[in-house]
C-alpha positions in Angstrom: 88.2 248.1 -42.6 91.8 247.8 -41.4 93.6 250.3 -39.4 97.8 249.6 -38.8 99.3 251.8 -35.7 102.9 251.3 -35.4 104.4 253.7 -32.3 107.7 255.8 -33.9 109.4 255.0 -30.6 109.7 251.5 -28.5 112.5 252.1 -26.1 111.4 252.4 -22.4 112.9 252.3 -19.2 113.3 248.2 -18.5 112.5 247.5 -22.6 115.6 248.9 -24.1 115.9 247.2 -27.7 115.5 248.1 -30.8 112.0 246.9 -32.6 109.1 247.8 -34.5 105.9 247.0 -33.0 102.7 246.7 -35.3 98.9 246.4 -34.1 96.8 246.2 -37.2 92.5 246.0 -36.7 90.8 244.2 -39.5 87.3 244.8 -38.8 84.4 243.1 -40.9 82.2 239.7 -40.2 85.0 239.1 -37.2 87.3 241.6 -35.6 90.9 240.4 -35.8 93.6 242.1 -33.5 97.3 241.5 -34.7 100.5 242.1 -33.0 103.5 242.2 -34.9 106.8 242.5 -33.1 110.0 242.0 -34.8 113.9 242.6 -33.6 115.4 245.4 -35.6 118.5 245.7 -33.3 121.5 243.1 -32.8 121.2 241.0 -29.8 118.1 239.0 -29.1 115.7 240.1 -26.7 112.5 238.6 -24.5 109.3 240.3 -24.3 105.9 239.2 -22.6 102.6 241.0 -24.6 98.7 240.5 -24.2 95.8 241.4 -26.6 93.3 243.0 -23.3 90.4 242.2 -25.1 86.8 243.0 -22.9 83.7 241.4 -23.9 80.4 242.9 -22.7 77.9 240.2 -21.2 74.6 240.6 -19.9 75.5 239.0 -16.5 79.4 237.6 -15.3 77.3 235.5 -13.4 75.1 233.8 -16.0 78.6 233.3 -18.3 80.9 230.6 -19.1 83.7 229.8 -20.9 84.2 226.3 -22.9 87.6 225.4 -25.0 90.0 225.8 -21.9 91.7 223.1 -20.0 94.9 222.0 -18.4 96.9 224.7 -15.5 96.6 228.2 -14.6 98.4 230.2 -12.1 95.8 232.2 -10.1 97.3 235.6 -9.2 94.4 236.1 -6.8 95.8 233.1 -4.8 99.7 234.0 -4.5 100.3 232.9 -8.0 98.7 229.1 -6.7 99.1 226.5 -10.2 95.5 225.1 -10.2 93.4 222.8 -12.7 91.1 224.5 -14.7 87.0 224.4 -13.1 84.8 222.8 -15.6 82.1 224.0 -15.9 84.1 227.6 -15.9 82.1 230.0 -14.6 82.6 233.1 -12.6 81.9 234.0 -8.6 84.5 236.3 -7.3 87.3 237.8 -8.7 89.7 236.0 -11.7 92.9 236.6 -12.6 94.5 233.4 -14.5 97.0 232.7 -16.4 96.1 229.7 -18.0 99.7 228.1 -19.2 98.5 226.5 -22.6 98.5 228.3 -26.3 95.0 227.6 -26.0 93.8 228.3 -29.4 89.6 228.1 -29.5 87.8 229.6 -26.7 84.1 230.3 -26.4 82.1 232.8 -24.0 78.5 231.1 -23.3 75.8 233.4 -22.2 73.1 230.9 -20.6 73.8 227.7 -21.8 73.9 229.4 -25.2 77.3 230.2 -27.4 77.7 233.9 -27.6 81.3 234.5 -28.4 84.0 232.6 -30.5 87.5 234.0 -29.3 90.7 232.3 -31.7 94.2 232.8 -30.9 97.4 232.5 -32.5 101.2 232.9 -31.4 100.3 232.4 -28.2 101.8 230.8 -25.2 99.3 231.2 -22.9 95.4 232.7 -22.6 94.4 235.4 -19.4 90.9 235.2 -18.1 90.0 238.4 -15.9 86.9 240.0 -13.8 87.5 242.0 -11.1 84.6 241.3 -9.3 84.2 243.8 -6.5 87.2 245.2 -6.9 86.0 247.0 -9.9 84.9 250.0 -7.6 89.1 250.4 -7.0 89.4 250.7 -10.9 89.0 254.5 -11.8 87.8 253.7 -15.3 85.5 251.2 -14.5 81.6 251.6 -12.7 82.0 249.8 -9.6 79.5 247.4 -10.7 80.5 246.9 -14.0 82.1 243.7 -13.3 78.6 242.2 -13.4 78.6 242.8 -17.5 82.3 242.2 -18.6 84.6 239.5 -18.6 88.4 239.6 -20.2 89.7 236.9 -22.6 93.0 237.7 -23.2 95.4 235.9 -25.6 99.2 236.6 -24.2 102.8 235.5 -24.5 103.3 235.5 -20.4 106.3 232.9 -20.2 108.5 235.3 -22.6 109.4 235.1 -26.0 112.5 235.3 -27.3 113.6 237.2 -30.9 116.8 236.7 -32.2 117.8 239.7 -34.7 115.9 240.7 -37.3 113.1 238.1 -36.3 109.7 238.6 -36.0 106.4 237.0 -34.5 102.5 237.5 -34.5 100.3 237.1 -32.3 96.7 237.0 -33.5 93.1 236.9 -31.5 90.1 236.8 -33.9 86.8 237.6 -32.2 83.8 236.4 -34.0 79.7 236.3 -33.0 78.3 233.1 -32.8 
């Protein structure tokens, strides 16, 4: 199955270019999320994008992630630049921007690989759980921190598109 949206209007207050944006879902033995983004105006531009991708788990707690190394900037820390924990697993509340195209990432339930996450046109990969401060979020149980965790693949240090340029960025999800 594959399903293309592609929104009839871009321009927003603070994003005034001229583009097309394209988010296309292949579904079948993975799911693959692709966004296309290309200049359709005349001066270049710089845009920052994520793919906000959730995964269920049965416990934050009991999860890991392997295939990540190298920097991240911790927003919950004032933006601190930090080495990334190994083993990498989850305590409190994450929000990192880990500043490598990272491009094979893998979500371990127990000691046991659950999740492969690939990514592709990236700069940069975001790892998020809000921990306690779920019960802020009004779409979210408060507890349901405990059985989610975000692996996000992102353009966060900008990307630049001259006109009539285009690039794709690409996060395949498959069961392992």
């Amino acid at each position: 199955t594959h399903i293309v949206l592609a929104p009839s209007f871009t321009r927003a207050e603070g994003f005034e270019y001229d583009c097309e944006v394209t988010l296309s879902v292949t579904v079948g033995a993975s799911l693959t999320v692709t966004l296309a983004t290309k200049n359709t105006g005349v001066v270049p531009f710089e845009y920052n994008c994520a793919l906000h991708t959730y995964f269920q788990v049965d416990h934050i707690q009991k999860t890991a992630l392997t295939g990540i190394a190298g920097q991240y900037k911790d927003k919950t820390q004032n933006w601190a630049v930090k080495e990334t924990p190994s083993p990498y697993t989850f305590h409190q509340e994450t929000d990192r921007i880990h500043l490598a195209a990272i491009a094979e990432t893998y979500i371990e339930v127990e000691g046991n690989d659950f999740t492969q996450v690939s990514s592709q046109g990236n700069d940069s990969l975001v790892v998020w759980n809000p921990w306690q401060g779920a019960a802020s979020i009004s779409d979210m149980d408060a507890f349901g921190y405990k059985h989610m965790v975000c692996v996000e693949s992102a353009i966060t240090g900008g990307k630049t598109l001259a006109p009539q340029a285009e690039h794709t960025l690409i996060q395949r999800v498959s069961p392992k």
